[in-house]
C-alpha positions in Angstrom: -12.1 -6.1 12.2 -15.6 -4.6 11.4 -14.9 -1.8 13.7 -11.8 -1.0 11.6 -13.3 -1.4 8.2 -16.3 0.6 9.3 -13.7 3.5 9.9 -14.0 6.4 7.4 -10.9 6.7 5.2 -9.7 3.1 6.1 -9.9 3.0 2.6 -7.1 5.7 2.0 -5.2 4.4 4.4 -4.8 1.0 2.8 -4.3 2.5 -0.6 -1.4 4.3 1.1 0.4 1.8 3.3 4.0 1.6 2.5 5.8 -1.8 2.5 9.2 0.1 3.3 7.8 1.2 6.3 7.3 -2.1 8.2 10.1 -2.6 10.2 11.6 -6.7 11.3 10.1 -5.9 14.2 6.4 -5.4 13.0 6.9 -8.0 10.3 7.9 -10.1 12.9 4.7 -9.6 15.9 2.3 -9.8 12.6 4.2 -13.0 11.2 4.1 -14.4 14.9 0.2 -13.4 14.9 -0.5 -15.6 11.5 1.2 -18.3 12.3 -0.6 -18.9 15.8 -3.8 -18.1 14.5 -3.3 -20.1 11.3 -6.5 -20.9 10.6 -7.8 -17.8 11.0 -5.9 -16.7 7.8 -7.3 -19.5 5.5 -9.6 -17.4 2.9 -12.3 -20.1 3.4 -12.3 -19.5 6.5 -12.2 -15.8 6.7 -14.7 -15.5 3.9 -17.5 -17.1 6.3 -17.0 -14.4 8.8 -16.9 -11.6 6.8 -16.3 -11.2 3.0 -14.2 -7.8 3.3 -11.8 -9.3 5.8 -10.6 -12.3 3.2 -8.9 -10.0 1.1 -7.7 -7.6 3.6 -5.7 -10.7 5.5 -4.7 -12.1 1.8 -3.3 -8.4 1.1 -1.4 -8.2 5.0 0.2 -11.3 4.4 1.3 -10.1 1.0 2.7 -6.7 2.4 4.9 -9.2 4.6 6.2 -10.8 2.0 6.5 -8.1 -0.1 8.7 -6.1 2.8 10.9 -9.1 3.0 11.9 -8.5 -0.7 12.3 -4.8 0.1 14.5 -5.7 2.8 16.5 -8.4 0.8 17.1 -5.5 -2.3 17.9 -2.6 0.4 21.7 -2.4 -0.3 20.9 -2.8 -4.1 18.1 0.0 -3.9 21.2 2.4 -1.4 23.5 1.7 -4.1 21.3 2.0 -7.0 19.9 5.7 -5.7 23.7 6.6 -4.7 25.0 6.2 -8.5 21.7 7.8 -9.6 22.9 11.0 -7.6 26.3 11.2 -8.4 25.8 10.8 -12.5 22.5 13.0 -12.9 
């Protein structure tokens, strides 16, 4: 994790991560990764390792839950951008 924080432009690339973009599948193998290293994801615990990780694991488990909304309101958002085209 330090490694990956160290990276330059780690930064940009969290600013830019799309929620539409994870797929069941990735939801899924992160989801299966949180829930077998529960503990691990507990901001107490996360803040004693390292400060920066706590709220880049609070913010990955709210991109989850945030692309299982997206995922819920797809045929509404399809429908919604179909009547947009066909009366502008």
């Amino acid at each position: 994790m330090k490694s990956f924080l160290s990276n330059s432009g780690v930064i940009a690339q969290i600013l830019g991560f799309e929620a539409r973009q994870v797929t069941p599948k990735i939801k899924k193998l992160v989801q299966n990764i949180v829930s077998q290293n529960a503990s691990s994801f507990e901001q107490s615990v996360i803040y004693n390792a390292s400060r920066a990780a706590a709220p880049l694991a609070a913010w990955s488990i709210a991109n989850i839950k945030f692309s299982e909304v997206l995922l819920k309101i797809e045929p509404l958002t399809s429908e919604l951008d179909n009547l947009t085209q066909k009366f502008a």
